[in-house]
The first five atom37 places (N, CA, C, CB, O) and aatype in JSON, in Angstrom:
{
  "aatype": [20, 20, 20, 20, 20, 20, 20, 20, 20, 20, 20, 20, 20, 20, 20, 20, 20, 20, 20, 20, 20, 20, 20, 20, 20, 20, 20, 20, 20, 20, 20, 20, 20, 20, 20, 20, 20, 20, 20, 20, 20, 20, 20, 20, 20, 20, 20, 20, 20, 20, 20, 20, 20, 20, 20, 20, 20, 20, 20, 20, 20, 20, 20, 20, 20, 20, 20, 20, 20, 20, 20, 20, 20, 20, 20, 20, 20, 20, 20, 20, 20, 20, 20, 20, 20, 20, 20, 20, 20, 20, 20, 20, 20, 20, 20, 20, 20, 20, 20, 20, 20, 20, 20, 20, 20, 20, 20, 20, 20, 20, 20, 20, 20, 20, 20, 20, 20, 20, 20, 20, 20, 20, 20, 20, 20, 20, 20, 20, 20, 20, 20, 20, 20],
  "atom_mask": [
    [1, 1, 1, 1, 1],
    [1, 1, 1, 1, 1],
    [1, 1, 1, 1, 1],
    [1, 1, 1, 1, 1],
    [1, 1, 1, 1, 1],
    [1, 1, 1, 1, 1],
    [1, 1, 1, 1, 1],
    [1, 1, 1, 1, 1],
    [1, 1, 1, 1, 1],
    [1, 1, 1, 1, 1],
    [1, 1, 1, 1, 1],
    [1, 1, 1, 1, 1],
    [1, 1, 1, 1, 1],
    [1, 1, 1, 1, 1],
    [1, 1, 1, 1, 1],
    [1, 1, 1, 1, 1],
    [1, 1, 1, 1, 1],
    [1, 1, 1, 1, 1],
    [1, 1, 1, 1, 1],
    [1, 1, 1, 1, 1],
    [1, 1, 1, 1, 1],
    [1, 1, 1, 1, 1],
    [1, 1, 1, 1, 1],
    [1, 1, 1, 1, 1],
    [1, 1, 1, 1, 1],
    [1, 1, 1, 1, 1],
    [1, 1, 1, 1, 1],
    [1, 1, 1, 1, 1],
    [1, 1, 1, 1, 1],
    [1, 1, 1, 1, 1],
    [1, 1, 1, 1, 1],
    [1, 1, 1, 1, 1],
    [1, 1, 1, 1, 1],
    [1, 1, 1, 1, 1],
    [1, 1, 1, 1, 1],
    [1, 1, 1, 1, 1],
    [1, 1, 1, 1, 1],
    [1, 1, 1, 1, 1],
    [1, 1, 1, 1, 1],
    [1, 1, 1, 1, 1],
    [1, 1, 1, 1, 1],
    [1, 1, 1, 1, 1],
    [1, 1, 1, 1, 1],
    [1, 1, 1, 1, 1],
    [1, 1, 1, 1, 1],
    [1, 1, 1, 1, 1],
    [1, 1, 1, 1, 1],
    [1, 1, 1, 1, 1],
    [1, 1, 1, 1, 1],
    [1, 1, 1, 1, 1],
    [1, 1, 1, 1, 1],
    [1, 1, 1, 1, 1],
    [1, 1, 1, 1, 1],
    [1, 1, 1, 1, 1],
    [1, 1, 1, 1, 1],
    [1, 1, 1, 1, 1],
    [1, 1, 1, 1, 1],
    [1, 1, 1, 1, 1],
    [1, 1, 1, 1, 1],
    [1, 1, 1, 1, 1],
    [1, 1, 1, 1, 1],
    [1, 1, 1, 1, 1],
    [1, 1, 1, 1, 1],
    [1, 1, 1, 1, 1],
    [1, 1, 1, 1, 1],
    [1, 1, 1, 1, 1],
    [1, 1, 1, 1, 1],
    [1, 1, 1, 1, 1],
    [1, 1, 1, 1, 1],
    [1, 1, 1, 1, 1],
    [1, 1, 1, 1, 1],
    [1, 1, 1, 1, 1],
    [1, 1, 1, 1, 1],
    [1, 1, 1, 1, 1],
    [1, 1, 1, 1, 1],
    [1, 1, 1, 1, 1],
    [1, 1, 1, 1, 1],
    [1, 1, 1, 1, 1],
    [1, 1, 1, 1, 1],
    [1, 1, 1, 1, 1],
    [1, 1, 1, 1, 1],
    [1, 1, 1, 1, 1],
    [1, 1, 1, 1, 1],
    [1, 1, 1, 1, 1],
    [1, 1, 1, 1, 1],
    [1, 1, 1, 1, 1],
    [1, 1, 1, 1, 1],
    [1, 1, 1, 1, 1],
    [1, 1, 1, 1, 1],
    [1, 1, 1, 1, 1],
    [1, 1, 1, 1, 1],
    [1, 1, 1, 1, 1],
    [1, 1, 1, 1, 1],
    [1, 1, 1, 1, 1],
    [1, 1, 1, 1, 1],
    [1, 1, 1, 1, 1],
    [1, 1, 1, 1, 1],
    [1, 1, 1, 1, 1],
    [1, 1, 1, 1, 1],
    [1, 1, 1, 1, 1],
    [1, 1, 1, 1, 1],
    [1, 1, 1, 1, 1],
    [1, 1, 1, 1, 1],
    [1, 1, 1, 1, 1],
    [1, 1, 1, 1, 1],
    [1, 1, 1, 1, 1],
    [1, 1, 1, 1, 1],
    [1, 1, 1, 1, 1],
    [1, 1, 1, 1, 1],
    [1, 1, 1, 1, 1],
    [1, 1, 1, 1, 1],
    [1, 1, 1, 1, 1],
    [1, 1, 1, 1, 1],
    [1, 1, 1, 1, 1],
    [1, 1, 1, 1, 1],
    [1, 1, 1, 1, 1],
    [1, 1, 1, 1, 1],
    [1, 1, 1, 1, 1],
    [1, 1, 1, 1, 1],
    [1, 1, 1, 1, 1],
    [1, 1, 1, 1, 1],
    [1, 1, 1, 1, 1],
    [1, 1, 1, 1, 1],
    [1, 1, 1, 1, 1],
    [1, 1, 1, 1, 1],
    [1, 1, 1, 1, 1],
    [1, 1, 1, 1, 1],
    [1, 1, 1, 1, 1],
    [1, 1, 1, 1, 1],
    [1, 1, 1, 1, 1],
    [1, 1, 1, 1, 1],
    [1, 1, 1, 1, 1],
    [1, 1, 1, 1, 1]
  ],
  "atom_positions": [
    [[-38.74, -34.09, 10.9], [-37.51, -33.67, 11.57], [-36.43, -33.43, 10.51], [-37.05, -34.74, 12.61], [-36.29, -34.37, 9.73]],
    [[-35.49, -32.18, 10.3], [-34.62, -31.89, 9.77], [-33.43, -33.0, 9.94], [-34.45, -30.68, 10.14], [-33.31, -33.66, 10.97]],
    [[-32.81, -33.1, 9.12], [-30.95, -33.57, 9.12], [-30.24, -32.52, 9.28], [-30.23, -34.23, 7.69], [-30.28, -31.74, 8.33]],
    [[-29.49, -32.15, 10.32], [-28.2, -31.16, 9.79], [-27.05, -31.87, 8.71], [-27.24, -30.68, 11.27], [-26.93, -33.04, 8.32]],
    [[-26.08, -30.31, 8.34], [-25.78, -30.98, 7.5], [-24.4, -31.94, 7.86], [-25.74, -30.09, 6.46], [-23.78, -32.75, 7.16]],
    [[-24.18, -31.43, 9.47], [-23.19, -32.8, 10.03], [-23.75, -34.52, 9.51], [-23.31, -32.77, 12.07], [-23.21, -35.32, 8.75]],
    [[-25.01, -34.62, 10.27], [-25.53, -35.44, 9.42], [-25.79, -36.47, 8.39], [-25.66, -35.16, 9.29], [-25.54, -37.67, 8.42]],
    [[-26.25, -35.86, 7.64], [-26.77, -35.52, 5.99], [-24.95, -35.76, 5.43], [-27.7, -33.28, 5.66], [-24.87, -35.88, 4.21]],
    [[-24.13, -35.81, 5.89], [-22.51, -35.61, 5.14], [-21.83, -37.3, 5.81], [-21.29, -33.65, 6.03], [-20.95, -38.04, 5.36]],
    [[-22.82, -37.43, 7.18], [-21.83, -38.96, 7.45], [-21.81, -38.68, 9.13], [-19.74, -39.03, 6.52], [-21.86, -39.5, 10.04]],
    [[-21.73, -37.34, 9.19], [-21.2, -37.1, 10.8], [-19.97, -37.57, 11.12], [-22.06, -37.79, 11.86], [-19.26, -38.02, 10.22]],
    [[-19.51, -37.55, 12.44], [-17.93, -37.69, 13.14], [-17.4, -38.87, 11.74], [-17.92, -38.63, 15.32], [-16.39, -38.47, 11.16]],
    [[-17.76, -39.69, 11.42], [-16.83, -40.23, 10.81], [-16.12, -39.4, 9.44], [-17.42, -41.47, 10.52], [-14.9, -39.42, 9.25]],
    [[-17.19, -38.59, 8.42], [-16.97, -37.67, 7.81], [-15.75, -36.77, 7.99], [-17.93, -37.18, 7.9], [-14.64, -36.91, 7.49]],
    [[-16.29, -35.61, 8.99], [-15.04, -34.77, 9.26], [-13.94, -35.4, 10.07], [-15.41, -33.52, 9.98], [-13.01, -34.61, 10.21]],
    [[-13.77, -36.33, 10.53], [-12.71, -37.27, 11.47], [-11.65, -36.91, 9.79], [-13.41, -39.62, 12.11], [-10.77, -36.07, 9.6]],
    [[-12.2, -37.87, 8.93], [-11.73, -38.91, 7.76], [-11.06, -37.12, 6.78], [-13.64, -40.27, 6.73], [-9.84, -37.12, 6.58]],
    [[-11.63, -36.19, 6.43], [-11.05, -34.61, 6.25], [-10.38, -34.81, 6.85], [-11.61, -33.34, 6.49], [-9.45, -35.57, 6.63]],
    [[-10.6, -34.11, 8.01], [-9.25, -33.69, 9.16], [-8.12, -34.29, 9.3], [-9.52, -33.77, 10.48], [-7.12, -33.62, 9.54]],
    [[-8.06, -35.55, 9.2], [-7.1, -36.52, 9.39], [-6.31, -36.52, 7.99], [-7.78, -37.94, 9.81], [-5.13, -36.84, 8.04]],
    [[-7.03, -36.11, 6.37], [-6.49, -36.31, 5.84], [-5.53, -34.92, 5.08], [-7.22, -37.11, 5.41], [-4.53, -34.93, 4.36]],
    [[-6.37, -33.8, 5.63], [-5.64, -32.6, 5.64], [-4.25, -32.78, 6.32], [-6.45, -31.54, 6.32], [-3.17, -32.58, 5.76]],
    [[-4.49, -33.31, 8.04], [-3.14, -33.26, 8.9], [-1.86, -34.33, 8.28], [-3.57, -33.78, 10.6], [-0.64, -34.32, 8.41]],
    [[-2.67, -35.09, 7.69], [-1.25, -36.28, 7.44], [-0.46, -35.6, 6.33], [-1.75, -38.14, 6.78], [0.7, -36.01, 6.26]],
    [[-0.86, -34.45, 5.24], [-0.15, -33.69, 4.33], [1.06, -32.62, 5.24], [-1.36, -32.83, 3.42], [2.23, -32.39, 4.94]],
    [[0.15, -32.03, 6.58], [0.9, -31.27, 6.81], [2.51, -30.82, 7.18], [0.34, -31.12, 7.27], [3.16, -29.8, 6.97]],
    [[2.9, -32.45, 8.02], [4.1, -32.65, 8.38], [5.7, -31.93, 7.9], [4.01, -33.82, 8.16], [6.55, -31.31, 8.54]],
    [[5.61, -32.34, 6.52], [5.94, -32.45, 5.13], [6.11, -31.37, 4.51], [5.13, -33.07, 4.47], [7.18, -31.18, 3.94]],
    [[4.85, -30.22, 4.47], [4.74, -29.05, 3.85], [5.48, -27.88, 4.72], [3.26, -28.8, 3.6], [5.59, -27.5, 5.88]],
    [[5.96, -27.52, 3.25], [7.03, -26.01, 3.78], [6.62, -25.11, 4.19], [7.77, -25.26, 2.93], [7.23, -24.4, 4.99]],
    [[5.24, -24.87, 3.68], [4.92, -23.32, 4.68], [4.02, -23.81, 5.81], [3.93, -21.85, 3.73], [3.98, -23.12, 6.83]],
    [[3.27, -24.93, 5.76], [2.22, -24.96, 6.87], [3.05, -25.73, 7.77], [0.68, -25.63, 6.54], [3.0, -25.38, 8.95]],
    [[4.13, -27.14, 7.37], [5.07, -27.46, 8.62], [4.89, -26.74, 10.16], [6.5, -27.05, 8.13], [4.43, -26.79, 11.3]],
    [[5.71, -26.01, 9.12], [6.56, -24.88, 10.37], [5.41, -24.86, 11.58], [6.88, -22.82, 9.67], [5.68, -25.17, 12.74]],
    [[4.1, -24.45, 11.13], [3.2, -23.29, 11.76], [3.16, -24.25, 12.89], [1.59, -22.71, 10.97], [3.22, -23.56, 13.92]],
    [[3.09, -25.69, 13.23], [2.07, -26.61, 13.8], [3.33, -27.56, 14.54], [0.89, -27.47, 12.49], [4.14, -28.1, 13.79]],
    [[3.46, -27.74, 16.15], [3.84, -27.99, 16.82], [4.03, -29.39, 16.62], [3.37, -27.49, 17.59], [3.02, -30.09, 16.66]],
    [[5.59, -30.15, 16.33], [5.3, -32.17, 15.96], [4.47, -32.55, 17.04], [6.94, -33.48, 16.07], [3.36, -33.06, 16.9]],
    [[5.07, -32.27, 18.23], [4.14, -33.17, 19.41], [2.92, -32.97, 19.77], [4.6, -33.14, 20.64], [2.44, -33.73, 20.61]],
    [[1.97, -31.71, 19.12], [0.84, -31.93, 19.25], [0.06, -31.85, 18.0], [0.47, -31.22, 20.14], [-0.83, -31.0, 18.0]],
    [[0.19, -32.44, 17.11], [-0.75, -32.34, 15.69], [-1.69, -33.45, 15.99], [0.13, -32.64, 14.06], [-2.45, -33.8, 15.08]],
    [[-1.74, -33.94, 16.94], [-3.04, -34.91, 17.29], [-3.58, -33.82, 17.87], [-2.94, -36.37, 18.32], [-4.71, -33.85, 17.39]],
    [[-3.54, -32.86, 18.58], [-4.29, -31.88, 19.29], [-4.84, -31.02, 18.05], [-3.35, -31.01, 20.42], [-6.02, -30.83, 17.72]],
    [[-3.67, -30.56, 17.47], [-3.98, -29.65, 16.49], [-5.99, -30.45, 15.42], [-2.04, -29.66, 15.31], [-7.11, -29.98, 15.23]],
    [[-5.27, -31.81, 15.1], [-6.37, -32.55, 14.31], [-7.82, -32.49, 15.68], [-5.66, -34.54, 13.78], [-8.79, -31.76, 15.46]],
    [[-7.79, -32.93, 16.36], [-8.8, -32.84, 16.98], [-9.85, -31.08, 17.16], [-8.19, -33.48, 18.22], [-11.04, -30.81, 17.01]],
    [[-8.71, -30.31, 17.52], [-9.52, -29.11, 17.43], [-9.79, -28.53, 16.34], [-9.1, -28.24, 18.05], [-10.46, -27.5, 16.43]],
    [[-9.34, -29.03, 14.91], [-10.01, -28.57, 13.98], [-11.43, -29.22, 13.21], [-9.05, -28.44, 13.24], [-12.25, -28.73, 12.43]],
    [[-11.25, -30.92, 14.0], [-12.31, -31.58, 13.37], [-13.56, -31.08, 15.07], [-11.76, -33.73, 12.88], [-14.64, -31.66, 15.03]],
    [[-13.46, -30.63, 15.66], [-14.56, -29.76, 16.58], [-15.13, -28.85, 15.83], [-14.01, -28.96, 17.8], [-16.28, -28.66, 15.44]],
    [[-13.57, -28.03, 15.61], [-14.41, -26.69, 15.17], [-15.76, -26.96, 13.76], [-13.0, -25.45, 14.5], [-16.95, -26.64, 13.67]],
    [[-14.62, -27.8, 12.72], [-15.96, -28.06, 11.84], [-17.12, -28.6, 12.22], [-15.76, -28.8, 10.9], [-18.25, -28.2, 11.94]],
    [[-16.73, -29.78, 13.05], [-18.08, -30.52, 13.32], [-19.16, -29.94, 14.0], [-17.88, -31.61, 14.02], [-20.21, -30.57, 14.16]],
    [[-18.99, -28.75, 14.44], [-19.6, -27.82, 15.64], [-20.59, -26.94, 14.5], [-18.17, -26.66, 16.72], [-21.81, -26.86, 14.34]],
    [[-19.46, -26.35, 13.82], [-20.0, -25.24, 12.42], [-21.22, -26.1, 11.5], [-18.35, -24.84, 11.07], [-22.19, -25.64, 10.9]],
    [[-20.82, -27.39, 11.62], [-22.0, -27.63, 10.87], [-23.34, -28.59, 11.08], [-21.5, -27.99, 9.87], [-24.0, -29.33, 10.36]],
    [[-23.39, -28.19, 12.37], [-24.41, -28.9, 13.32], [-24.33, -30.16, 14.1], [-25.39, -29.13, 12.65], [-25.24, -30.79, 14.64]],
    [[-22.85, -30.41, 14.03], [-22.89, -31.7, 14.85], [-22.13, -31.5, 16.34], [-22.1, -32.94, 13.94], [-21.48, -30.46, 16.28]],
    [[-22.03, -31.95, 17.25], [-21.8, -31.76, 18.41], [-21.02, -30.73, 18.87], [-21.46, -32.67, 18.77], [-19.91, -30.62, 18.33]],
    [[-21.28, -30.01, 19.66], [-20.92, -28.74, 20.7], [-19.51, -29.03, 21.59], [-22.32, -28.52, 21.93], [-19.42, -28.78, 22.79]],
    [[-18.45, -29.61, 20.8], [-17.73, -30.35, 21.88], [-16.23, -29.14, 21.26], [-17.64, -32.63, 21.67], [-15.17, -29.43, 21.81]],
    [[-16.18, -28.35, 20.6], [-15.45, -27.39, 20.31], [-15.77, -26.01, 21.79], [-15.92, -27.03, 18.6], [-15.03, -25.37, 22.54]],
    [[-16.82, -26.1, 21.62], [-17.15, -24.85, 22.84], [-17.02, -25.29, 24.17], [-18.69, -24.25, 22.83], [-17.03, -24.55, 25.15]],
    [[-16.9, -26.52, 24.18], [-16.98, -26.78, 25.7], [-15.56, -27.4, 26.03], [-18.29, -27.85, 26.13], [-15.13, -27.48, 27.18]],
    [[-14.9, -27.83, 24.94], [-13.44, -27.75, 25.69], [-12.73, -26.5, 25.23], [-12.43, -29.08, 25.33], [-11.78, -26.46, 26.0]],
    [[-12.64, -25.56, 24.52], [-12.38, -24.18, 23.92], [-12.82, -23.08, 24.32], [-12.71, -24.09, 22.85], [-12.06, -22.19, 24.7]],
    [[-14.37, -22.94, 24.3], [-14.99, -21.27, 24.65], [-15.51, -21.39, 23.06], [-13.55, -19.58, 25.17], [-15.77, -22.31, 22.28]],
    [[-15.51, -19.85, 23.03], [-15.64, -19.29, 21.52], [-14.64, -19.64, 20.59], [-15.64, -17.84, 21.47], [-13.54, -19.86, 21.1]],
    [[-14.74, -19.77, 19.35], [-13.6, -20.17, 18.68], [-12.81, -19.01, 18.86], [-13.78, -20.61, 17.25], [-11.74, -19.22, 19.44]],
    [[-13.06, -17.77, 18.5], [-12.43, -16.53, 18.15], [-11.47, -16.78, 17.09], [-11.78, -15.89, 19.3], [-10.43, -16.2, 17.39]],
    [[-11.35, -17.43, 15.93], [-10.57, -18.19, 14.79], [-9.2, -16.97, 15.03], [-11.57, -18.26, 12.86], [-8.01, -17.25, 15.13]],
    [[-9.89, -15.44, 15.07], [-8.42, -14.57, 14.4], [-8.06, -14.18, 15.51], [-8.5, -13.2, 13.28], [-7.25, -13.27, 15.34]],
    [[-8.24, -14.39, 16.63], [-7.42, -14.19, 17.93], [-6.54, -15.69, 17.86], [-8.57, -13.97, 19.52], [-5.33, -15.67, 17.65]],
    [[-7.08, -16.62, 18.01], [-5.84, -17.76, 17.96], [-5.52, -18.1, 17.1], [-5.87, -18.84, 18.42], [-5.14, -19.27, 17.22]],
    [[-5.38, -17.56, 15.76], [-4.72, -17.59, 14.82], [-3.17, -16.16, 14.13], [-5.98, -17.79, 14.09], [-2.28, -15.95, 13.3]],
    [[-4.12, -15.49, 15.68], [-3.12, -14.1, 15.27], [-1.36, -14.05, 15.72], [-3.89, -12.65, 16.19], [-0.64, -13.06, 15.53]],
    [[-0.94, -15.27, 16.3], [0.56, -15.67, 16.47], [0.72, -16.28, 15.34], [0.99, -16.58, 17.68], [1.9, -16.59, 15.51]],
    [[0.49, -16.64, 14.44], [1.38, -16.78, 13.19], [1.32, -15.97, 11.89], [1.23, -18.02, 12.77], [0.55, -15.02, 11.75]],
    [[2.03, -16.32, 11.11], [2.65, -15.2, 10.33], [1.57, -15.86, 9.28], [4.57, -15.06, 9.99], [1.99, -16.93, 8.85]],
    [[0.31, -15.5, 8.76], [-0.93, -16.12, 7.48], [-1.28, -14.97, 6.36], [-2.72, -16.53, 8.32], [-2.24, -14.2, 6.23]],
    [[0.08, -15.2, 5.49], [-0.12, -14.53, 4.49], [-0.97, -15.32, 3.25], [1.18, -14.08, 4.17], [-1.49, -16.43, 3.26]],
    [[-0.91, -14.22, 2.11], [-1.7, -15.26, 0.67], [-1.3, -16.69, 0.78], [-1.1, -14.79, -1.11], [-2.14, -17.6, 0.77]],
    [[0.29, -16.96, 0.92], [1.07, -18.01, 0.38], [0.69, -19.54, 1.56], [2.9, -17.36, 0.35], [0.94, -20.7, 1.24]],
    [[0.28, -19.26, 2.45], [-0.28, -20.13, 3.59], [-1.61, -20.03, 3.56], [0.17, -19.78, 4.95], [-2.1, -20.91, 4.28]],
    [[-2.68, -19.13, 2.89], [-3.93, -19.32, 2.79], [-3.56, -20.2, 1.97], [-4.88, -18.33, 2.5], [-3.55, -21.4, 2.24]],
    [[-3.19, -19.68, 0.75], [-3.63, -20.81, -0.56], [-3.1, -22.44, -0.38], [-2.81, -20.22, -2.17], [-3.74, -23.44, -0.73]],
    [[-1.86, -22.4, 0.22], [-1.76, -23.47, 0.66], [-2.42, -24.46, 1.52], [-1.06, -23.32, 0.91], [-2.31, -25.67, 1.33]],
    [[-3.36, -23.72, 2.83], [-4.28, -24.75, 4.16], [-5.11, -24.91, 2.78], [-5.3, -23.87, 6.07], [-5.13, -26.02, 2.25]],
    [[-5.69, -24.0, 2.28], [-6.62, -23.85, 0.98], [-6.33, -25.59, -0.06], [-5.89, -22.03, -0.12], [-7.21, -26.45, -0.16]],
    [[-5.11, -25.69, -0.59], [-4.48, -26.71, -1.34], [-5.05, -28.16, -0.58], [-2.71, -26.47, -1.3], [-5.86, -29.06, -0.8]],
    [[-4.02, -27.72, 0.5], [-4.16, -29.5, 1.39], [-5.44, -29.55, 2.05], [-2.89, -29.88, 2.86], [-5.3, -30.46, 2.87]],
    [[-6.96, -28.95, 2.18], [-7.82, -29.22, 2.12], [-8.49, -29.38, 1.26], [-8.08, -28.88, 2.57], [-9.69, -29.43, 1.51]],
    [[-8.06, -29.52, -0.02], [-8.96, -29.64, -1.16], [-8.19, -30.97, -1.18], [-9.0, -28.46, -2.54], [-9.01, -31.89, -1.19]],
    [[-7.38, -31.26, -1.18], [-6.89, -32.61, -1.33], [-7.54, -33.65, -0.83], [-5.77, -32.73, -0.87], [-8.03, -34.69, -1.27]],
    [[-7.4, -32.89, 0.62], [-8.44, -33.84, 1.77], [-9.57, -34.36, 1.82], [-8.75, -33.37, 2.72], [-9.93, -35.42, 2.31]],
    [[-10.55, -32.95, 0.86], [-12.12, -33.09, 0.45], [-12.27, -33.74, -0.24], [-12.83, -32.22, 0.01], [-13.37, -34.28, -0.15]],
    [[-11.15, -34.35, -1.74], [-11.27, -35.06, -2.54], [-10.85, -36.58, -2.2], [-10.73, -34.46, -3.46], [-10.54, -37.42, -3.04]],
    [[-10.87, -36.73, -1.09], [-10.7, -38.02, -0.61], [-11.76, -38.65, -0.11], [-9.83, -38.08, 0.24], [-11.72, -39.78, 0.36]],
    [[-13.22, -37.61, -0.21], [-14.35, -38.09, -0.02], [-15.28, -38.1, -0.92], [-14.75, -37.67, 0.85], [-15.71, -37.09, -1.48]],
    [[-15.69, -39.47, -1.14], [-16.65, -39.83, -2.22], [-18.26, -39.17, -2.07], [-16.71, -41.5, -2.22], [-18.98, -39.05, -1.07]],
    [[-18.48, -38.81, -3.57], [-19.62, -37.81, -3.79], [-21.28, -38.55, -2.49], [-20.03, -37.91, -6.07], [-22.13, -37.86, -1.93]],
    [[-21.16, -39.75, -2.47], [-22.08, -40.76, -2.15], [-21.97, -39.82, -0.7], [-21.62, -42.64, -2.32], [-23.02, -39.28, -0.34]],
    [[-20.97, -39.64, -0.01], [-20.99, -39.42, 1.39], [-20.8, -37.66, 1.41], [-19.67, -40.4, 2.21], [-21.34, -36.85, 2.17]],
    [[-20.05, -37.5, 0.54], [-20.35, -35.67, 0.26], [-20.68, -34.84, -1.44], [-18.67, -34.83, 0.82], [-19.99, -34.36, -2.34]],
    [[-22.17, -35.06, -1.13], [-22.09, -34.76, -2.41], [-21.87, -33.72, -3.06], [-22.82, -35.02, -2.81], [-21.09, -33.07, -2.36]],
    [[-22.14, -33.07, -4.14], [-21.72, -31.85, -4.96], [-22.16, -30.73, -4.17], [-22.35, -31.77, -6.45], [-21.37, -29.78, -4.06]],
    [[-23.71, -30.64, -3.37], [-24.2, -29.31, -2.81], [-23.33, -29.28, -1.69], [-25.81, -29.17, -2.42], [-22.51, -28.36, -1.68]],
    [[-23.33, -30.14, -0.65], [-22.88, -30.08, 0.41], [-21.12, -29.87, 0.07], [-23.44, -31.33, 1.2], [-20.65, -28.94, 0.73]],
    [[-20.37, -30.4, -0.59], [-19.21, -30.06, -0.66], [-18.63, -28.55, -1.06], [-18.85, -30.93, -1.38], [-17.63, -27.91, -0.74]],
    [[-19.85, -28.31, -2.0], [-19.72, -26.68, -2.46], [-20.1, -25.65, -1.04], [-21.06, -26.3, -3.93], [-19.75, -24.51, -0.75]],
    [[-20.96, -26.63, -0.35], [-21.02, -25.31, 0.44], [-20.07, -25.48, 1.82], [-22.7, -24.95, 0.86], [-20.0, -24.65, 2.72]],
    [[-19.34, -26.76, 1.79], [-18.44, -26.98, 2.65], [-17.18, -26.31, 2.44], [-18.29, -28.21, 2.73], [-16.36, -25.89, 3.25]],
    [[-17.23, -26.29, 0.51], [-15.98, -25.33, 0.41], [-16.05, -23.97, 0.66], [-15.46, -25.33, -0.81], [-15.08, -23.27, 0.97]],
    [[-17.17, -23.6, 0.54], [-17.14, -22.32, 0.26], [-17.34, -21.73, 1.74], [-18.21, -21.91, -0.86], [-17.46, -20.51, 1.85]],
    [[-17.4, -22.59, 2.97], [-16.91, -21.94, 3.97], [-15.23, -22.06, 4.63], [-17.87, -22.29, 4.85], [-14.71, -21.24, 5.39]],
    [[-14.78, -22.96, 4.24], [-13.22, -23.19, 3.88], [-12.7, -22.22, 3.33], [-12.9, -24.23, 3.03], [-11.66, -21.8, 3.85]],
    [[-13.17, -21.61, 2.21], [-12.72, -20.55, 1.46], [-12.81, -19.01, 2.66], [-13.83, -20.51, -0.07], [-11.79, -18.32, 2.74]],
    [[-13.82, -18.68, 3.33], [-14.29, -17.82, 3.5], [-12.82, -18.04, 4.83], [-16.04, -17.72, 3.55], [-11.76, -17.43, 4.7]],
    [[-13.04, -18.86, 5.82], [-12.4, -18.64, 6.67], [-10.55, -18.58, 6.44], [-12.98, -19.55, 7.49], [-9.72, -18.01, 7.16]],
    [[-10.41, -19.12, 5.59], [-9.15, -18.89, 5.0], [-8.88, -17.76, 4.88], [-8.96, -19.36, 3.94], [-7.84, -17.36, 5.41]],
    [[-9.72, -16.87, 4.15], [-9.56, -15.81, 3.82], [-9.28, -14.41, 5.38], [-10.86, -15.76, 2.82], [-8.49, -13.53, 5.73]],
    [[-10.59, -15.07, 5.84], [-10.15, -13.99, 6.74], [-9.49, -14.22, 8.04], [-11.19, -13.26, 7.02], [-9.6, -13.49, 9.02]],
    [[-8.72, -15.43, 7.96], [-7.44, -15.31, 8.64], [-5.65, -15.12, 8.46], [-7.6, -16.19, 9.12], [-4.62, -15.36, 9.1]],
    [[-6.12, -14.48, 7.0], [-4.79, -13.82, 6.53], [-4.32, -12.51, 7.52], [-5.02, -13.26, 4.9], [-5.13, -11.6, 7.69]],
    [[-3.04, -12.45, 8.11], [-2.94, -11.38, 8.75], [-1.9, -10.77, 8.71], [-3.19, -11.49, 9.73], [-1.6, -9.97, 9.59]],
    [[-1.12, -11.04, 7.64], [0.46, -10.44, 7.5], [-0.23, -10.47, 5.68], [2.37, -11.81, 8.18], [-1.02, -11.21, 5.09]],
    [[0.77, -8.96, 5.17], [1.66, -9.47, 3.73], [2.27, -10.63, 3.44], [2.74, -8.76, 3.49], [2.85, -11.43, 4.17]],
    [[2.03, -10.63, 2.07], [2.8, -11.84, 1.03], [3.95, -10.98, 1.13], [2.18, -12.25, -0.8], [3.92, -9.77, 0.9]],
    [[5.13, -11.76, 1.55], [6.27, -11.36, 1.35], [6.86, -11.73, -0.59], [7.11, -12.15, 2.67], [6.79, -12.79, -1.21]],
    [[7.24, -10.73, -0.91], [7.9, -11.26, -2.26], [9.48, -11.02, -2.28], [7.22, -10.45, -3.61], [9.94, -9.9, -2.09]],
    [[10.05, -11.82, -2.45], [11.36, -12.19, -2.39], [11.74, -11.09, -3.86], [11.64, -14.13, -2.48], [11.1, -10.84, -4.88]],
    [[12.59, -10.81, -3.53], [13.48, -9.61, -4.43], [12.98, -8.3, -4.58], [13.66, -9.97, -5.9], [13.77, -7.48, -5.05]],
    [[11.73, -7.87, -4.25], [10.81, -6.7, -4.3], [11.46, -5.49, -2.99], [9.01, -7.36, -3.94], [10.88, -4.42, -2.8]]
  ]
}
């Protein structure tokens, strides 16, 4: 019998322990602040630790209180230029590095980033504004 790689990484406690540690940066931060509602960033944390936990084989509980994710339809009310990719980009690398290799190791984190990366990317949907240009 296979491991997924929910799994194989720790499962719910894993992405709980990310998610939670991405959201506790966010409050605080100047460009991602703004984006994310104070009274629901417990909502906000929960539907992002679905969506991952879903993406990487662990429970179906993103689709069944959500639907489809459709990431760039509910992401298309805010303004996600370079300067807010690189930033969700920042405070999840922060987050990832708050987990020890033992519970995520080098393959699995590379390929955890490198779907972090991907979706970042293609939920940029405005210009980088440059100030004085």
């Amino acid at each position: 019998m296979s491991t997924s790689f929910y799994e194989a990484v720790g499962g719910e406690e894993t992405f709980r322990r990310v998610v939670h540690e991405f959201y506790k940066q966010v409050p605080t931060d100047d460009i991602l602040g703004p984006m994310y509602p104070a009274d629901d960033l417990e909502g906000a944390e929960d539907r992002l630790r679905w969506f991952l936990a879903q993406y990487w084989g662990g429970p179906e509980e993103f689709n069944m209180r959500r639907g489809h994710p459709r990431l760039r339809m509910r992401h298309a009310q805010f303004h996600i230029d370079e300067a807010a990719r690189d930033r969700w980009l920042e405070l999840m690398g922060n987050a990832m590095a708050t987990i020890d290799e033992e519970t995520l190791p080098d393959k699995h984190r590379a390929a955890m980033w490198d779907h972090m990366e991907r979706v970042a990317h293609m939920l940029v949907n405005a210009p980088t504004q440059h100030p004085g240009l």
